[in-house]
C-alpha positions as CSV (number, residue, x, y, z in Angstrom):
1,X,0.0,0.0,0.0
2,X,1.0,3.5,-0.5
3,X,2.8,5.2,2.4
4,X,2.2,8.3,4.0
5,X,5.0,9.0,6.2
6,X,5.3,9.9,9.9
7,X,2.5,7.8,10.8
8,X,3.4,4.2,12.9
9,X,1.7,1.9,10.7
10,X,2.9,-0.8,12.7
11,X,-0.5,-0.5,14.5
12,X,-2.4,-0.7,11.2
13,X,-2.6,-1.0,7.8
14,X,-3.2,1.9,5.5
15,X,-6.4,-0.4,3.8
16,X,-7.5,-3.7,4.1
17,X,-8.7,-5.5,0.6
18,X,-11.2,-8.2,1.1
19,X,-13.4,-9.7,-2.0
20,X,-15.8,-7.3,-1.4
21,X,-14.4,-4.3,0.0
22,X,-11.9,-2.2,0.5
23,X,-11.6,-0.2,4.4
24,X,-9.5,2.7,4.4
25,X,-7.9,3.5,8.1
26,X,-8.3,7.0,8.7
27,X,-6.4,9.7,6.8
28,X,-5.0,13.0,8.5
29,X,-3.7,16.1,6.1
30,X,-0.2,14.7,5.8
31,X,1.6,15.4,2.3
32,X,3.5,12.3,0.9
33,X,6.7,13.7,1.8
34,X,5.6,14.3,5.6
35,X,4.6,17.3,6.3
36,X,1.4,18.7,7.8
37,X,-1.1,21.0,5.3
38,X,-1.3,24.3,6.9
39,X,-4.2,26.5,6.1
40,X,-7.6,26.2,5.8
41,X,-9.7,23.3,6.6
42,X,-10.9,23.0,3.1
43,X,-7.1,22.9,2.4
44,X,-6.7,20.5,4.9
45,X,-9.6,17.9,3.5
46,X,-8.3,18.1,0.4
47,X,-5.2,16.3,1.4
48,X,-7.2,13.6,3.6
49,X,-8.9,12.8,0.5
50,X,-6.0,12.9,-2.0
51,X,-4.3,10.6,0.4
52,X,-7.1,8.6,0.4
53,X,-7.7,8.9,-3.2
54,X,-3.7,7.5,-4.1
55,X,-4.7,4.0,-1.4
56,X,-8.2,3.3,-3.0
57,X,-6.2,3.7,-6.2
58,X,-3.2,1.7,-5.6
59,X,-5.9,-0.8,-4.3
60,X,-7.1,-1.0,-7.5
61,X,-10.3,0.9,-7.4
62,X,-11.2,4.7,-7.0
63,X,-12.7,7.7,-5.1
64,X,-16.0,7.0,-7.4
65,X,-16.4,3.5,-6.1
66,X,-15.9,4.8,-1.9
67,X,-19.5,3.9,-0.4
68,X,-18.9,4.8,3.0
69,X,-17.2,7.9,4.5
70,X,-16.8,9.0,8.7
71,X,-15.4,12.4,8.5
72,X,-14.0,13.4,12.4
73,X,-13.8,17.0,13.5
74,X,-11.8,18.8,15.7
75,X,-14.7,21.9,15.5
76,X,-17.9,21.6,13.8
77,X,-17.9,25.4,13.5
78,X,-15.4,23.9,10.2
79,X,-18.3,21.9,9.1
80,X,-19.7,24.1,5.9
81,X,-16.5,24.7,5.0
82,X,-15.3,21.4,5.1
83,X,-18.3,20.1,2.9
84,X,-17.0,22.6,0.2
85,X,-14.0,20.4,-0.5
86,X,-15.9,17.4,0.0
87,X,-18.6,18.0,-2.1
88,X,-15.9,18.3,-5.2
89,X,-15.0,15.2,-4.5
90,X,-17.7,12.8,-3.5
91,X,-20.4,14.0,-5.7
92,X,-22.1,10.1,-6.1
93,X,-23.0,11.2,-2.3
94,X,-21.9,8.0,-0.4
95,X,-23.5,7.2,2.8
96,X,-21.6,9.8,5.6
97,X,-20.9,10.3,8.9
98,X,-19.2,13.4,10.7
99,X,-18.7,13.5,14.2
100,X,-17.2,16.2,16.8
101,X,-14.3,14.7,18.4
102,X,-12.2,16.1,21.5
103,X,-8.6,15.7,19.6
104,X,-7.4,13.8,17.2
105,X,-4.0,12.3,16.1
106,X,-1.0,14.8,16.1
107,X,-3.8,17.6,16.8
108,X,-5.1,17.7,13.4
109,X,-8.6,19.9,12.3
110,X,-10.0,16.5,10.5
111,X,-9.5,12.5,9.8
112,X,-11.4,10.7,7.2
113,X,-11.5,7.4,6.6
114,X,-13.7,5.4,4.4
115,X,-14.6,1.7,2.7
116,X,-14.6,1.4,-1.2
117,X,-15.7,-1.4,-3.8
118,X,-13.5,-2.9,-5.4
C-alpha cells in the first residue's frame, strides 16, 4: 500500500482488501513527503482525500467506487466549510458520517476514513 509518512503503521494497515471491499484506516492532512497541510480546513480535506484517493487507487479501485465515509472533527464550526471540499469530490453522495471529536492524532482539524468497492 501506499505510504504516508510519519505515521506508525505498525498498529495498522493503511487499507484492508477483502473480496468485497476495500476499508481505508483514517487519513489526517499529511503530504507524501511528511509534512502537515497548513491552512484552511478545506485545504486540509483536500489532502485527507487525496491521500485517500492515491490507497483506493493503488488498491485498485477509485474515489467513485468509496461507499462509506466517517469524516472526524476537531470543531464543527469547520463543518460548511469542510463540505466545500468534500462536495468536489464525492459527488455520487456515499452514505456519511461526521462526528465532533475532542482531539485527534498529532492535533489535526480532520481525519477521514472510508470503505470502497472494489
Amino acid at each position: 500500500m501506499t505510504t504516508v509518512p510519519d505515521i506508525d503503521y505498525a498498529l495498522q494497515s493503511q487499507a484492508v482488501k477483502t473480496p468485497t471491499a476495500i476499508y481505508l484506516s483514517g487519513s489526517i492532512p499529511l503530504t507524501a513527503d511528511g509534512k502537515f497541510v497548513e491552512g484552511t480546513i478545506a485545504e486540509k480535506t483536500r489532502q485527507c482525500i487525496l491521500n485517500l484517493k492515491a490507497i483506493v487507487e493503488e488498491a485498485g479501485s477509485s474515489v467513485e467506487k468509496i461507499v462509506k465515509v466517517n469524516i472526524f472533527l476537531a470543531d464543527m464550526d469547520n463543518f460548511a466549510e469542510m463540505n466545500s471540499e468534500y462536495e468536489k469530490w464525492f459527488s455520487h453522495k456515499p452514505a456519511r458520517s461526521c462526528v465532533a471529536v475532542k482531539t485527534l492524532p498529532k492535533n489535526v482539524d480532520v481525519e477521514i476514513e472510508a470503505i470502497a468497492l472494489p
